[in-house]
N, C-alpha and C positions, 0 to 999 in steps of 0.2 A: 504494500500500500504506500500512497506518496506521502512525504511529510507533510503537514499542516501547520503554516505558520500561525502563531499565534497573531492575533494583533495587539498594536502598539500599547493601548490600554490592558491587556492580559500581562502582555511580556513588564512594563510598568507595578503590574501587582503583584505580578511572579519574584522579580527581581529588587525591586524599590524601589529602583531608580533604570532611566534612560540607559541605554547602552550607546556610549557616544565614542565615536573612531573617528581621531584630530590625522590627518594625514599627513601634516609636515611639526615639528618641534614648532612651540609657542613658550615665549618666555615663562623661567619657573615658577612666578606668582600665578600667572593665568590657570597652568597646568594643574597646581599646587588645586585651586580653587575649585577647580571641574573634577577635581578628582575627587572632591567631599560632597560636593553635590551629586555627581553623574556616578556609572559606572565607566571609567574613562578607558578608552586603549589607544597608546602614545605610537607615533610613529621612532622606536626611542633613537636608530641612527638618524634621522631627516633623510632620508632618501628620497627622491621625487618618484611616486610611485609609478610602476608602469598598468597599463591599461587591467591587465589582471589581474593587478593589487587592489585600484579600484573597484572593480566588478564584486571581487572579494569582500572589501569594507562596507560597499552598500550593502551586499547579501547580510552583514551580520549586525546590522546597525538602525537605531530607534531614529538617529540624531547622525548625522553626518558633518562632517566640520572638515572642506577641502582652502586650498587658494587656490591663488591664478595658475599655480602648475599641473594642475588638476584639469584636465579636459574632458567636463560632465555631460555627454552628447545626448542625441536622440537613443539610441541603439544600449548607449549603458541605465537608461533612465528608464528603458522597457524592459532591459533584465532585471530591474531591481524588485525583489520579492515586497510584497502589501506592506512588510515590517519598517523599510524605511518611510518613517512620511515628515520629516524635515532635514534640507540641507541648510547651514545655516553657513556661509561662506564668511572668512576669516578676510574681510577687504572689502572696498565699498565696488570693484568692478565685480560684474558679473557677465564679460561675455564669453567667458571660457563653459557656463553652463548651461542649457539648453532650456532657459526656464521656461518656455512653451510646454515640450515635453513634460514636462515635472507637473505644470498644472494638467496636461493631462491625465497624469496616473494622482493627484489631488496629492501632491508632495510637494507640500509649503517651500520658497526658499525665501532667505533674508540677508542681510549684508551689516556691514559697517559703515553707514557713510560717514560722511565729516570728520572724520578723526584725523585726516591725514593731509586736510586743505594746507595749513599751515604749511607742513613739512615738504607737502609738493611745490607749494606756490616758493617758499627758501631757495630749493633744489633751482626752480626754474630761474631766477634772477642770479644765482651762482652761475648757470652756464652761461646765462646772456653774457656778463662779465668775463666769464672764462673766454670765449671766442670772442666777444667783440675785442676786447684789450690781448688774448692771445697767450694768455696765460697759462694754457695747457702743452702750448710751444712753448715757453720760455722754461717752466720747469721740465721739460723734458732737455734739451740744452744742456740746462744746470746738470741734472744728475747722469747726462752720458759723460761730462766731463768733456762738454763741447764749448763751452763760456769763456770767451779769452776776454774779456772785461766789459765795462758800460762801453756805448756810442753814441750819440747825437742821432746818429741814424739804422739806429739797427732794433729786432725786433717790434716794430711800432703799430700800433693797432689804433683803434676808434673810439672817441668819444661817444658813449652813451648816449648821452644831454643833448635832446636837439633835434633827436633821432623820435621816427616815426613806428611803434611797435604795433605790429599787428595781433589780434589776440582770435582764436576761432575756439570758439565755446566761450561763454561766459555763463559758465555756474561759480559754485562755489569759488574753485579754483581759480577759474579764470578770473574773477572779480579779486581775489585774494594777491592776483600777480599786478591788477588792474591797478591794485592801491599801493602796493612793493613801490612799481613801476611810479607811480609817480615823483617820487623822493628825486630819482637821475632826472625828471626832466624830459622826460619822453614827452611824446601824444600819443595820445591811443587809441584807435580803433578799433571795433571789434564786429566781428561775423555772429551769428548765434540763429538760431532756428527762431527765436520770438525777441521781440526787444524788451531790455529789462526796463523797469520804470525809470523815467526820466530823472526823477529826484534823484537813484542812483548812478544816473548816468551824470548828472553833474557833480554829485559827491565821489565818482570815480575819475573825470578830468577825461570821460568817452564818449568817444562817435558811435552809434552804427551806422556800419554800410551792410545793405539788404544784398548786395553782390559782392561772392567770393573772389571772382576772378577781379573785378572791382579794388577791392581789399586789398589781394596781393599787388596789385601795380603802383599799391603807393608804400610797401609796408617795407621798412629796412631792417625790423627784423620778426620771424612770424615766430607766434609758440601758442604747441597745440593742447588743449584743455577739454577734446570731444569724447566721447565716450565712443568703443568698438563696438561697430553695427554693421551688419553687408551694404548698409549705405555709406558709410564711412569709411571701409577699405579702399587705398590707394585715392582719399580725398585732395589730397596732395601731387598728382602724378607727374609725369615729365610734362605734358602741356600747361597744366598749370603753373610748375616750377618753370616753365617758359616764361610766364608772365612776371617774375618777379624781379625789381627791380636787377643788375650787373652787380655785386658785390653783396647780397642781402644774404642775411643768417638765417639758418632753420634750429628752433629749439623743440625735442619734443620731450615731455616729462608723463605722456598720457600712455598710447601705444603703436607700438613700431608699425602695424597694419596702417598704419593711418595715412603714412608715406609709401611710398611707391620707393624702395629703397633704393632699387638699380638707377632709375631716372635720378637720386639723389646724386648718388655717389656720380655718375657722369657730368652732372651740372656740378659738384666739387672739384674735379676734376679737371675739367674746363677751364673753372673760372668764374663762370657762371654766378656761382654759391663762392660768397666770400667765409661759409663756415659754419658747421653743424655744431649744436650742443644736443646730446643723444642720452638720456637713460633708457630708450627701452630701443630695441630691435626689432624688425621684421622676422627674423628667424630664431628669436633666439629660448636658447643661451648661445648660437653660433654668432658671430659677428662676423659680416666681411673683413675681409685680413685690408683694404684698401679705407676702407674706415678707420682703423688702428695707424695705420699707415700716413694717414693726413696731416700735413702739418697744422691745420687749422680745425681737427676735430674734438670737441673734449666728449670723449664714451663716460661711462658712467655703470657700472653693472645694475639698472636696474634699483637706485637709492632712492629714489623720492619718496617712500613711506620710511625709510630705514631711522625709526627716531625710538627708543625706549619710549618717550609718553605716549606717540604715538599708536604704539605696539600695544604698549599696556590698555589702552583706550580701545581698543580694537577686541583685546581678549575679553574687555568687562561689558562690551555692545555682547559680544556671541554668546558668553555664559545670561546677559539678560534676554537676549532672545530664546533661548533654550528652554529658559525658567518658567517666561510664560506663554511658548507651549506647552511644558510638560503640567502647567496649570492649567490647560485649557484655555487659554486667552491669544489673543492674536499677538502676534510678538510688535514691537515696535518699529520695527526695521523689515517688514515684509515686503518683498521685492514684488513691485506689479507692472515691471516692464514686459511690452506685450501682452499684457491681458488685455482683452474684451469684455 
């Protein structure tokens, strides 16, 4: 005879608690915390699981808790037995999982937003800095033991101040880099699917412009703040990086889909692109080896959430969304992108 999974409410009064499977290491106060409330199981080396790992963790789990290295598809969200019925992801992006999928099989999922606006919006004004002024060239220099002293004319980069920044997305983030950004003396413009109210478009020092391609022909330097969507993939492409101005910078601190990275790298290449500032990748954790390679790229692995408060604010969002589902209450952070 087939097994008979319990449901989630049985397995709850069998056990007393949630059966919850964290899939990458979470700092040890979080872990500390889930582990008195929940029944917790640790991923204890951090390995990035593989597809089968996942398959496996959904199979045995009340409460799922992936990140972004987690890719939660259609096809893994249809083998998962009745037992899982919440993902609560560790991050406020969610498009590594298939949340359509999920509400089809009526498997809640929730996120962490806002925890990390600050620490993204830091990141992004560190890179502007790093490629405009070239920073990421001059300490590379230094430590090859390439530096034979100051010059008048040598390593020299661009003022900030004066300079026209383009901004595409304006949420959180993007408003967070909005107000950074006005400290140097920028202008700002910005793209976004709806315009924010005007009151904070004057307490940010912003335009919209209702056209992208628009945008880019005046923007010297862009940084992107969109969330990944199949509408959003390669928003950025070689024709659009056509349009921008002969020397403009590309910052991206959101995700590497969003560029079109081959058209990238050729327009750096060129000449084109006076300079990438990059934490996240198209392929990654692979990086083009001609991205490393640049004299004017500053890479980044991937840091713009990398902040202890940050982290910590993230674990205390997903132990409260746990808490109340497994109280029966809707969590606070429940993800309704793409529902109908």
């Amino acid at each position: 005879m087939p097994t008979v999974q319990p449901s989630p409410a049985e397995t709850r009064r069998v056990a007393g608690k949630p059966r919850v499977i964290v899939t990458r290491r979470l700092l040890p106060e979080t872990e500390a915390r889930m582990a008195e409330l929940f029944d917790l199981v640790r991923n204890d080396d951090d390995h990035a699981f593989t597809r089968d790992e996942l398959a496996a963790a959904m199979a045995d789990a009340d409460v799922l808790v992936p990140t972004v290295t987690d890719a939660i598809d259609a096809d893994l969200i249809a083998g998962a037995p009745e037992r899982l019925r919440l993902i609560a992801n560790f991050g406020a992006g969610i498009d590594h999982i298939d949340v359509a999928a999920a509400r089809t099989r009526k498997i809640m999922v929730t996120n962490t937003p806002g925890v990390f606006t600050d620490d993204t919006a830091d990141m992004t004004l560190a890179l502007i800095l790093s490629v405009t002024r070239r920073l990421n060239y001059g300490g590379r220099i230094l430590r090859n033991g390439q530096w034979t002293g100051w010059s008048p004319s040598s390593l020299l980069g661009h003022r900030v101040g004066g300079r026209v920044l383009g901004i595409v997305g304006m949420g959180r983030i993007g408003q967070a880099v909005a107000h950074r950004a006005r400290a140097f003396g920028v202008s700002v413009v910005y793209h976004n699917r709806h315009r924010v109210p005007e009151a904070l478009e004057t307490m940010l020092g912003a335009r919209f412009e209702p056209d992208l391609d628009a945008l880019l022909g005046v923007t010297d330097i862009l940084t992107l703040h969109c969330p990944a969507t199949p509408e959003t993939r390669h928003l950025i492409d070689a024709r659009r990086i056509a349009l921008m101005k002969p020397g403009a910078f590309i910052i991206n601190t959101s995700r590497g889909a969003i560029v079109e990275e081959e058209a990238m790298i050729e327009a750096l290449v060129s000449g084109h692109l006076g300079g990438a500032g990059l934490d996240v990748f198209e392929h990654e954790p692979v990086v083009d080896q001609r991205l490393r390679d640049h004299h004017n790229v500053a890479i980044l692995p991937h840091m713009g959430s990398a902040t202890i408060e940050g982290r910590v604010a993230s674990g205390e969002k997903v132990i409260a969304n746990i808490r109340f589902w497994a109280d029966g209450h809707r969590p606070p952070d429940q993800v309704l992108v793409g529902f109908r």
